[in-house]
N, C-alpha and C positions, 0 to 999 in steps of 0.2 A: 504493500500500500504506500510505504513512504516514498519508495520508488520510482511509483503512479505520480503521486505529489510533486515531486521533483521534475518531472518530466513537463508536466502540467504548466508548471510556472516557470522551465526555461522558456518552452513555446509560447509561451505568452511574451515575455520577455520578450524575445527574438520579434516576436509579431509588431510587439507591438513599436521596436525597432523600426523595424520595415516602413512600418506606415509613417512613419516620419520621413528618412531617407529613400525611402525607394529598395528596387534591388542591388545588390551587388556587382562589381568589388566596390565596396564601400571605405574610402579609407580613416584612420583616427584622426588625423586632423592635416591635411593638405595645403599648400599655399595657393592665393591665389594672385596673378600679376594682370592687373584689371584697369591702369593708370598710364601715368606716364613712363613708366619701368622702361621700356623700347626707348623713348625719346631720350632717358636720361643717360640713356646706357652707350647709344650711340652715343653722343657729345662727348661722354667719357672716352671709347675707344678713339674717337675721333681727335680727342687734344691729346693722345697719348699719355696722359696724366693715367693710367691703371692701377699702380701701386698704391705707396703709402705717403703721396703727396696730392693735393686737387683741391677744388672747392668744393664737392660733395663732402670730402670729411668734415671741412668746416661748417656748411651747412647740416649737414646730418647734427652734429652736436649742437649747435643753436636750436636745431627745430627740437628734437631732444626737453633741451632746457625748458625753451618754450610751453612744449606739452604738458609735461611732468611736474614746472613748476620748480624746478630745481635749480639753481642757480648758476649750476656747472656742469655739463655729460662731456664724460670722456670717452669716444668709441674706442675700444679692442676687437682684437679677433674673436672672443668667444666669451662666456658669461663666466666660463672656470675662472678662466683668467683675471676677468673682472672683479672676481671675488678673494680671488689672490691679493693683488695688486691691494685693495680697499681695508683685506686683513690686515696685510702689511703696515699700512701704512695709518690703519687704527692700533698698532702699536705689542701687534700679536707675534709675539719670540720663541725663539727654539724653548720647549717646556714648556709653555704655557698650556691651559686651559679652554678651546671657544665650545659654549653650549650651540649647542644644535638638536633641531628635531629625529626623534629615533626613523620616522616616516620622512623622507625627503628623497631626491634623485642624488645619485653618488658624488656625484659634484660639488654638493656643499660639504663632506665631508674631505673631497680630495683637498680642495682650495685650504683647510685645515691644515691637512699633512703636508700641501707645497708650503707651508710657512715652519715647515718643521717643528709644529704644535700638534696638541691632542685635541683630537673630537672627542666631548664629552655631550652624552646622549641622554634627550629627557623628553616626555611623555606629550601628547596631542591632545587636543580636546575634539570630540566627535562636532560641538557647535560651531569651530570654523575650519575643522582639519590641520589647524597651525597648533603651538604649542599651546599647553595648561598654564595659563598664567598662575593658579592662584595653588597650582600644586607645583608651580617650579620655586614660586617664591619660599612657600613651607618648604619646600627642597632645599634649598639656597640657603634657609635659615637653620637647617640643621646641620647641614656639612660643609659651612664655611664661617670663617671671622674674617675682620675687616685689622689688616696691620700696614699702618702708613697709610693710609689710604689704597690698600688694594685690597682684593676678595681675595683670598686663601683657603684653598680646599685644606680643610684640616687632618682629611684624610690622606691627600698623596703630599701634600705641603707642596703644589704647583698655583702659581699666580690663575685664576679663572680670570683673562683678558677679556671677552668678549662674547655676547649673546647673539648667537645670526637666526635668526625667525626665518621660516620660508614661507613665501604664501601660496598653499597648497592649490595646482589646479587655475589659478587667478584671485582666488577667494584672499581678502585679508586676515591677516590674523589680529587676535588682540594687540594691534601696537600702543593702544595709551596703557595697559596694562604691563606691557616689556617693557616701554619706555620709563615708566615706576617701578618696576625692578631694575635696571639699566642705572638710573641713577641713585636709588637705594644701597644697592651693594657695589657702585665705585667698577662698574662693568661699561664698554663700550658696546653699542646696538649699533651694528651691523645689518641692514637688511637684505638679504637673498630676494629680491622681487624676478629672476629670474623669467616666472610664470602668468604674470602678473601687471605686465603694461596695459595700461587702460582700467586698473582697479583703484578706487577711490577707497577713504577710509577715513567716513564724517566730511566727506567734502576735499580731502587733501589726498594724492597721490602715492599710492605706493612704491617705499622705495624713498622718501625723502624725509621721515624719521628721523632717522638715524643718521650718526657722523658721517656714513656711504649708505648708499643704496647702488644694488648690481642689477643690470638687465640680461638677456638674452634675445639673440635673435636668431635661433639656430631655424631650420629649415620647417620646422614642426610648431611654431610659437605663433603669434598672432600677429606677428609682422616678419617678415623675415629680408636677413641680408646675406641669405646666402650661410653664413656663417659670422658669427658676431657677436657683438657685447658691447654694455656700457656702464661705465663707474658712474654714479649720479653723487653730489657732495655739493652744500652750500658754503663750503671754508675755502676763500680764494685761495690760500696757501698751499692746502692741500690739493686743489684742482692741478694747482701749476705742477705741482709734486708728482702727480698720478701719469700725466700729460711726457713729463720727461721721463719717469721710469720707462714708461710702458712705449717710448718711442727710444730706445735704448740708451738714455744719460747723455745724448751728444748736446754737447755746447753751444749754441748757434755761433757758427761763422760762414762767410762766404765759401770754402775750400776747405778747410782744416777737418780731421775727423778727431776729436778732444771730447771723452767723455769724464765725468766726472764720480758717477758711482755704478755698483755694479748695475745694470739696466737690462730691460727686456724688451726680445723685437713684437711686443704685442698691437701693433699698429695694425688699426685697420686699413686696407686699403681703400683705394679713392671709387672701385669700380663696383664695390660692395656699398660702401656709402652711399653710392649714386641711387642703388636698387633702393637701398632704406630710406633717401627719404621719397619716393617715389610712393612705397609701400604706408609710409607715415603720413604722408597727405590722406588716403583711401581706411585707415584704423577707425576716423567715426562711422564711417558704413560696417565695415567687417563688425565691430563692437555691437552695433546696430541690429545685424543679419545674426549674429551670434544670439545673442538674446531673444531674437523672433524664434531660433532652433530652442534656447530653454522653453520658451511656448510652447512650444508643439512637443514639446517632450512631456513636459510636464500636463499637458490634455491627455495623453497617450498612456503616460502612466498613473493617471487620477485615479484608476478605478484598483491597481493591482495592489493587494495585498503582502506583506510581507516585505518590500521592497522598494524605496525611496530615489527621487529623483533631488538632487542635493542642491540646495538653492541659498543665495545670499546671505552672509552673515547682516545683522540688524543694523541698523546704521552704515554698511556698507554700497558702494555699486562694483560690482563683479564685472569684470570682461567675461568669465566664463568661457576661460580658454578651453578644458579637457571638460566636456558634460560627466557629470559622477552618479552613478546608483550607488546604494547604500543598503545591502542588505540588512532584514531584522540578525540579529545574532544568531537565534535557533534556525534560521536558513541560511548559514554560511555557508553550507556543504553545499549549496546547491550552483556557487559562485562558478567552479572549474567547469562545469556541464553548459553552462551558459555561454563562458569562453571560446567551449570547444565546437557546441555548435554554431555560436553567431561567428567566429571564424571560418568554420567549415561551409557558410551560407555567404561569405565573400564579405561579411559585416567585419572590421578590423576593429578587436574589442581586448581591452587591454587591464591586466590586475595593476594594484596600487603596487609599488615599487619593494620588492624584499626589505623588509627594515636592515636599516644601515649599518647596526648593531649585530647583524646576524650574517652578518658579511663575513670571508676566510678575513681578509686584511683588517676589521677592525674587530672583530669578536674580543679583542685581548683590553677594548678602549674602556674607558670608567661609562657606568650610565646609572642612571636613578629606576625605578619601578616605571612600567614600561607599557600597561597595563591596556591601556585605551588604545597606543599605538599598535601594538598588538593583535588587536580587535579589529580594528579601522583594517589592517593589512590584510585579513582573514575575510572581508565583508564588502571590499568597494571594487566596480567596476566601469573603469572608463569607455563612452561609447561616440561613435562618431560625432564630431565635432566643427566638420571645418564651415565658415560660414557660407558657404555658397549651398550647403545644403538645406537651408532655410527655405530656400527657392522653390523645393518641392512641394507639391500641391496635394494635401492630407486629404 
């Protein structure tokens, strides 16, 4: 009988998939180049500017700013890097400590390890998929003290530098709740907005928080450049900082190649740039056509039992990059069957990400009670997303 059940309510699922998107191959979340992308891209090839000099770079970071509100975008190659570079330069050293969600993409914890620091892993809340604010803090309160002004894990006696919240999906997470631990215990906030351009939070942009905020714009994201990233920071010191590390320390001169500290070639090029702001003009419609798809998901799955279509944290606006189901808990089991067949039906459907802590590379890292994230990894399923599938007629 349980069997029966199961079957029941993958095909339902699945169905009621369908009726949204259509048939297959249906992919998780596609780009789409609907703008002036051709027009900018020629002028690009055309002034021979392709690399890591042009006025798309420049423009792409202005427009950036603009959007986000932030006072300073630094493009990079890619969001890892962005979140390297931001760690860095939020003042995270070999030994140190940065909290991180146990649920996130590997990348927030790699950007960790490139600073030759430790991810330390703590718990989600199911209400916005990002972290437990009010159970990191009781965390936080019991296994650390405050000496000189830093947070000190009392148990490894390593400085906890800094808190990187991710926002899971696009959704925000509690930031004025980080942000009050953040400056309670003498911690640096970090934002991971990776997922997350075009999510607000009470009105202000994710990602401008904190002393950085990191983007992505990998080929899968809701703008994309191809491949990419960007530091966001409103401390002009630190902009200019980000700006010359990440174009490798060289000195400005006419000729001379004179750098001044170790530096990295994380420069975006000029022909990538061009795509993104191409792609960045057309993000109110995609955000737009995104949202029409939460509609139709969420009519579609109004009536189904047992299984949630995961909508807006309160006071937030979501881009609603990855649409999420949310299984009840006692229908967890029914997650991989759903996988298997809306895969097998050309629907491209995707689990939340192995928690990060149960990774070979990081199983040895410190984490807190892990409980919720756990759960969340056992119960969510990402399903077609991209906005042009809005288009479809239910």
């Amino acid at each position: 009988m349980q069997k029966d059940n199961s079957k029941t309510l993958t095909d339902a699922i699945v169905r009621a998939i369908l009726s949204v998107v259509g048939p297959g191959p249906v992919a998780l979340h596609e780009p789409s180049f609907e703008g002036n992308e051709w027009l900018y891209l020629r002028e690009c090839l055309d002034s021979t500017y392709v690399s890591s000099v042009g006025k798309f770079v420049d423009r792409f970071e202005d427009d950036l700013a603009s959007y986000t509100g932030s006072k300073y975008a630094i493009s990079v190659v890619n969001g890892t890097a962005a979140l390297q570079i931001a760690l860095k330069l939020a003042g995270v050293q070999a030994d140190d400590e940065v909290l991180i969600p146990a649920l996130t993409f590997v990348a927030t914890a790699n950007a960790v390890s490139y600073c030759n620091a430790t991810p330390h892993f703590v718990d989600c809340e199911e209400r916005t998929l990002g972290m437990d604010v009010l159970k990191l803090r009781e965390y936080l309160s019991s296994i650390s003290s405050q000496q000189s002004g830093q947070c000190i894990n009392k148990i490894t006696g390593r400085v906890i530098r800094a808190v990187v919240p991710m926002h899971t999906f696009g959704h925000p997470s509690d930031i004025e709740g980080l942000t009050s631990i953040a400056r309670d215990f003498n911690i640096v906030l970090v934002e991971d907005a990776a997922e997350s351009l075009g999510s607000f939070y009470q009105g202000q942009h994710t990602g401008t928080f904190g002393l950085f905020g990191t983007l992505s714009f990998n080929g899968n994201k809701t703008i994309t450049t191809g491949g990419g990233g960007a530091i966001l920071t409103n401390n002009e010191a630190l902009a200019r900082h980000a700006k010359h590390l990440t174009t490798t320390a060289k000195l400005p001169h006419s000729w001379e190649f004179r750098h001044d500290e170790i530096g990295y070639n994380y420069r975006m090029p000029n022909i990538n740039a061009a795509l993104g702001c191409a792609q960045l003009e057309q993000l109110p419609n995609k955000l737009g056509a995104k949202r029409e798809l939460f509609k139709k998901y969420q009519h579609a799955f109004s009536k189904l039992k047992g299984v949630r279509l995961f909508s807006e944290p309160k006071s937030c606006l979501s881009n609603y990059w990855l649409q999420t189901l949310l299984f009840d808990e006692n229908l967890a089991m029914n997650r991989d069957s759903v996988l298997e067949v809306s895969n097998t039906s050309g629907l491209m459907t995707r689990p939340a990400w192995v928690l990060i802590s149960e990774l070979e590379p990081y199983k040895w890292a410190p984490s807190g009670d892990l409980t919720t994230a756990e759960s969340l990894s056992r119960r969510i399923i990402n399903i077609p997303s991209s906005p042009n599938l809005s288009k479809y007629p239910l």
